[in-house]
C-alpha positions as a printed NumPy array, in Angstrom:
array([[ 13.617,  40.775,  17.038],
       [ 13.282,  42.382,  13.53 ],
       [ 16.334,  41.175,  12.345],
       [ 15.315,  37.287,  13.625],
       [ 11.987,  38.069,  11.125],
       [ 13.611,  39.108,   8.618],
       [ 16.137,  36.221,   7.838],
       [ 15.218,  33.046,   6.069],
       [ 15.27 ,  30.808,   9.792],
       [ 11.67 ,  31.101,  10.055],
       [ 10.66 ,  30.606,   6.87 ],
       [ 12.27 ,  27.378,   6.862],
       [ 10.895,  26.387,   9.892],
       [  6.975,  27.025,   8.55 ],
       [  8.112,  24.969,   5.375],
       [  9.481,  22.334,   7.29 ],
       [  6.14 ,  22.059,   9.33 ],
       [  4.001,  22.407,   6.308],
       [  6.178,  20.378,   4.52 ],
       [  5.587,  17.757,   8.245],
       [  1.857,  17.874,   7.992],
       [  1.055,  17.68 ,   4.651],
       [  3.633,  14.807,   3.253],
       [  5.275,  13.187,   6.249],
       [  2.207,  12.398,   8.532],
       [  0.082,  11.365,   6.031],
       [  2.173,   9.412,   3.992],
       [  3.292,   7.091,   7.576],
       [ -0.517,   6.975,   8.529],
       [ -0.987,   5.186,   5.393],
       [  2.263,   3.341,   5.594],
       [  0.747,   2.142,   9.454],
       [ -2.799,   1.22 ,   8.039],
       [ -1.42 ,  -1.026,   5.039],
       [  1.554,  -2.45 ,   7.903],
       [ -1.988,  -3.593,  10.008],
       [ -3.87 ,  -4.762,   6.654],
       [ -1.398,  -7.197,   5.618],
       [ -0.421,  -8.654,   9.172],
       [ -4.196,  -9.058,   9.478],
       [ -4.913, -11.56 ,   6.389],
       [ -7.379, -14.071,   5.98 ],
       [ -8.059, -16.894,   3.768],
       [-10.365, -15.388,   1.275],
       [ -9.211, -12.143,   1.009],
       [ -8.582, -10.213,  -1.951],
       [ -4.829,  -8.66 ,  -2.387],
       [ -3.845,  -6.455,  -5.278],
       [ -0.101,  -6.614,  -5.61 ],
       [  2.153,  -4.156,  -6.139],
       [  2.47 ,  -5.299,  -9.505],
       [ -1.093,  -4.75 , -10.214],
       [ -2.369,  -8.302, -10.218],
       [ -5.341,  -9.078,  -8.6  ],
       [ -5.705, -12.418,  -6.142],
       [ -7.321, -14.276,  -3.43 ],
       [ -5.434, -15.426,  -0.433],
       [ -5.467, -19.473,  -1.174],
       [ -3.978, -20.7  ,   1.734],
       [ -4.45 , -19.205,   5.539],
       [ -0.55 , -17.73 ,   6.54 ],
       [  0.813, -17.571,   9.939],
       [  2.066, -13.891,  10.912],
       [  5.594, -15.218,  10.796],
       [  5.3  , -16.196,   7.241],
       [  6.987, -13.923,   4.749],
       [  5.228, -15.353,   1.594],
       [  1.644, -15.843,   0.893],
       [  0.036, -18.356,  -1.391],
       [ -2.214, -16.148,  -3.741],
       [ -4.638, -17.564,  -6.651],
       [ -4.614, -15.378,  -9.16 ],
       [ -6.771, -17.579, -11.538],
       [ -8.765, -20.7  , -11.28 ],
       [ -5.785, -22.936, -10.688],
       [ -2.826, -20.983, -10.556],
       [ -1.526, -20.37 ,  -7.108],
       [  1.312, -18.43 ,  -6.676],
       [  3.753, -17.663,  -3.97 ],
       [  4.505, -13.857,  -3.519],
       [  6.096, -11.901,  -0.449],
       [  3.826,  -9.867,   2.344],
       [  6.114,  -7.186,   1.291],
       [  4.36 ,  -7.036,  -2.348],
       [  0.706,  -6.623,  -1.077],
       [ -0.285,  -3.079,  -1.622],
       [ -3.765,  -3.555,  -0.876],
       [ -5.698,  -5.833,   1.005],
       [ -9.459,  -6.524,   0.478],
       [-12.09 ,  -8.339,   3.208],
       [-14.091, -11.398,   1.594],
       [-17.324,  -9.071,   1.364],
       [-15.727,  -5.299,   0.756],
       [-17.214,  -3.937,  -1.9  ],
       [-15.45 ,  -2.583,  -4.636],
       [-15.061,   1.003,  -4.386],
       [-16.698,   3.332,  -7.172],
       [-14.413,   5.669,  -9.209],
       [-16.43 ,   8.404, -10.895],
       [-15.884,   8.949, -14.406],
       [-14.337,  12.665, -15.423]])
């Protein structure tokens, strides 16, 4: 039983699982809540792309659709893929406070 301590088996077995619980998990819980976000949009939302741009949702998709019709200034509509929403905003979420450092 000493020897089975003493090699490096079990160490990499608690790495693995720390390794599990502290990337893995968290990273496909977040993965699963963005997935529901962006099958769930409205007209009226706000979407922040993965490009960084910032737009409402001008015209109401169908959940088959792969590309969205986002204004992202008075006027200018443009068509991106669900794929290239990173976040999704309701109508009347506020805006989430960062505090300064």
């Amino acid at each position: 039983m000493q020897e089975f301590l003493a090699s490096p088996f079990p160490m990499l077995i608690a790495v693995a699982a720390i390794f599990y619980f502290l990337v893995w998990r968290p990273q496909a819980q977040q993965q699963k809540k963005l997935r529901a976000a962006v099958e769930g949009i409205r007209r009226g939302d706000t979407v922040v792309l993965n490009s960084g741009i910032v737009g409402k949702i001008a015209k109401a998709p169908a959940k088959e659709d792969t590309e969205l019709s986002v204004e992202i200034a008075e006027g200018v509509t443009v068509k991106v893929l669900r794929a290239a929403v990173g976040e999704v905003r309701a109508k009347n979420q506020p805006v989430e406070a960062k505090a300064d450092k």
